[in-house]
C-alpha positions in Angstrom: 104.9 122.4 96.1 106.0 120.6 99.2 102.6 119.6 100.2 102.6 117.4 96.9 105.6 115.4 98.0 104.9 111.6 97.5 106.4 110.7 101.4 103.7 113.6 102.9 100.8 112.2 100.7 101.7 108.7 101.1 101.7 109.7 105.6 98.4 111.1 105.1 97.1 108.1 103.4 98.5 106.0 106.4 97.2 107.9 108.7 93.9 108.0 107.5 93.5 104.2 107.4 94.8 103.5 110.8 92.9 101.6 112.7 90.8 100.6 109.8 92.6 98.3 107.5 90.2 95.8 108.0 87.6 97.6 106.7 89.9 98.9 103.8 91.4 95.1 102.8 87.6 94.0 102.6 87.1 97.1 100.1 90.5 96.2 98.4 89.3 92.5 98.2 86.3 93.1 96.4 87.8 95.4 93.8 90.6 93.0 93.2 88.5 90.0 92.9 86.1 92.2 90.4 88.8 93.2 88.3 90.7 90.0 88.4 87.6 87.9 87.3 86.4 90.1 84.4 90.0 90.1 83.3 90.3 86.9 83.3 87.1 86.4 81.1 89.2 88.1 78.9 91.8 86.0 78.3 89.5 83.5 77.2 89.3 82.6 74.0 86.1 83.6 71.5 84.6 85.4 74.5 87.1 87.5 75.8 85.1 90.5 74.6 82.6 90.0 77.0 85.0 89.9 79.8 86.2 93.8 78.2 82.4 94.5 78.2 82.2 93.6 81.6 85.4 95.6 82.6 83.9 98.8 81.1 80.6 98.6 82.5 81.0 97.1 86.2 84.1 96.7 86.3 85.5 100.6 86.0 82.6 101.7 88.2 83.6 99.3 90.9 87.1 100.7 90.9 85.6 104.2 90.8 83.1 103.7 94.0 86.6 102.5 95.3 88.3 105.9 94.8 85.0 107.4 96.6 85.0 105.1 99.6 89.1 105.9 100.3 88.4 109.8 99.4 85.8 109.6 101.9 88.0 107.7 104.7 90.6 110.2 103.7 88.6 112.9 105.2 87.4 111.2 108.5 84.1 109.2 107.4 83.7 105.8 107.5 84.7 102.8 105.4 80.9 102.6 103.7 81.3 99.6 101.4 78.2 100.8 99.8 80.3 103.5 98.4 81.7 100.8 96.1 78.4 100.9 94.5 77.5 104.5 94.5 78.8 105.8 90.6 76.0 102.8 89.7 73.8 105.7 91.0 74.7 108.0 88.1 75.2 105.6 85.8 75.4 107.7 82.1 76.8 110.3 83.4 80.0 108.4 84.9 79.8 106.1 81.5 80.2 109.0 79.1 82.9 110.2 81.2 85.3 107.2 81.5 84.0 106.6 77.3 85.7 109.9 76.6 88.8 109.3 78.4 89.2 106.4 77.0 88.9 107.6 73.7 91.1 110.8 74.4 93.9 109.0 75.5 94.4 106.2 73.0 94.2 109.1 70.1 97.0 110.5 72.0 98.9 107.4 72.1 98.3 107.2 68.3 100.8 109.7 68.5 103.4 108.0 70.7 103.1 106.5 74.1 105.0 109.1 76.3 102.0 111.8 75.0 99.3 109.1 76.0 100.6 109.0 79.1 100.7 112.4 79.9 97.0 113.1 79.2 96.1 110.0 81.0 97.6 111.9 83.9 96.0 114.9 83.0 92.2 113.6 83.4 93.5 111.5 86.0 91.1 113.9 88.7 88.1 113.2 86.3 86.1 111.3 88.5 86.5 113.2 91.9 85.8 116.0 90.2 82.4 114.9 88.7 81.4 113.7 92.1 81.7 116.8 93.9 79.8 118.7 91.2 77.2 116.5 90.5 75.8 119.0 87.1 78.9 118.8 85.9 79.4 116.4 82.3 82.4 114.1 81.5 84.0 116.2 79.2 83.9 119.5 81.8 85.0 117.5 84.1 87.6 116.3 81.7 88.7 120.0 81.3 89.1 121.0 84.7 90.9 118.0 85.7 93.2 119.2 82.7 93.4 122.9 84.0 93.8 121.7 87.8 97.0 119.5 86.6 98.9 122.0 84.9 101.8 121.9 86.3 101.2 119.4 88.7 102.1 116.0 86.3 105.3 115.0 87.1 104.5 115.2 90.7 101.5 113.0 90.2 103.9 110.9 88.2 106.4 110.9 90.9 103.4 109.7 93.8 102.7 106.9 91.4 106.0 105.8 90.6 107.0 106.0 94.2 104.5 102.8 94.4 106.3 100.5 92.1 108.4 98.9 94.6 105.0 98.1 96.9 103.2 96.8 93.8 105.9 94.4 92.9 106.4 93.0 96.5 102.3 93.0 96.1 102.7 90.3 93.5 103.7 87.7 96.0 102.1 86.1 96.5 99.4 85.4 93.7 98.8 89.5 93.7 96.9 89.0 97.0 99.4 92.0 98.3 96.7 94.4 96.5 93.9 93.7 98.7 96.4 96.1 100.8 98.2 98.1 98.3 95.3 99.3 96.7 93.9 101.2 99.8 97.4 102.5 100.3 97.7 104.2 96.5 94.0 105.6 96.4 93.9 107.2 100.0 97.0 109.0 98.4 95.4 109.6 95.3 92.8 111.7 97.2 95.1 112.8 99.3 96.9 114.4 95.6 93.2 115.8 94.7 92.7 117.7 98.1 96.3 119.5 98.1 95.6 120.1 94.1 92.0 121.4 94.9 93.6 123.6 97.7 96.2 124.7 95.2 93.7 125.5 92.1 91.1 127.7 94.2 94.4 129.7 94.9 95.3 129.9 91.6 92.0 131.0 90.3 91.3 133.7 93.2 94.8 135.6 92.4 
């Protein structure tokens, strides 16, 4: 359980990008400007649903290539910004998968929000796993991510939460801090998926 501590996750996400923010900001640029402009859209009366369209369909996978290209730093490779565009590559595949955990979690928070929450954590490893088995569908991927996070939620909450204090110093100015913060929180996100990866072939040869 120690390796899962937010201060030894959030280290190997530093260490990782050292020496190669630049690369990183220029990833975290794009994704925030992405996000920021379909969201925008959004706002915007009569047509707003396009800007949601937009968010669902580009939008999602942009932030998804973005999880690949810091997994990948994580481990040593370089900052491809191509990587931003790879889930485009498997396009259905990725789409029925971030459909179904979509619709998954808001029938959970039908119930109440706290319950929502916790299975958004739990499919929260949905897309690393579907990269690194490329036969697998959303909804097996969907299940292992559930079955790999048992008992590992609150210290995924805990990694998250220990980012609120760098996302609200991130807001200032115009939310331009993200560029940087959100290299930060997904080389730590992978970081999360390695140890729980480590931890779940364990589990599963005892």
């Amino acid at each position: 359980m120690e390796n899962f501590r937010p201060t030894l996750l959030r280290r190997q996400a530093l260490d990782a990008l050292r020496g190669r923010w630049t690369p990183a900001a220029i990833a975290g640029l794009a994704m925030f400007v992405t996000i920021a402009v379909f969201s925008g859209i959004a706002q915007i009366p009569y047509v707003g649903f396009v800007g949601n369209l937009l968010n669902l369909f580009v939008g999602a996978f942009v932030c998804m290539g973005g999880y690949f290209l810091f997994w990948d730093m994580l481990r040593g490779e370089d900052a491809d910004m191509k990587k931003l565009g790879e889930p485009f590559g498997d396009y259905a595949r990725y789409l029925i998968g971030i459909v179904l955990m979509g619709i998954y979690t808001f029938l959970w928070s039908l119930l109440l929000l706290v319950p929502g929450i916790i299975k958004s954590i739990s499919y929260s490893m949905t897309y690393y796993i579907m990269r690194e088995n490329p036969g697998m569908s959303g909804e097996q991927a969907i299940q292992r991510s559930m079955a790999m996070m048992r008992g590992h939620k609150m210290q995924y909450f805990l990694l998250i939460l220990s980012f609120i204090g760098w996302a609200i110093l991130a807001l200032i100015p115009a939310g331009l801090g993200f560029i940087w913060l959100i290299p930060y929180m997904y080389t730590a996100q992978a970081a999360f998926y390695e140890e729980l990866k480590k931890d779940y072939e364990t589990r599963e040869a005892a």
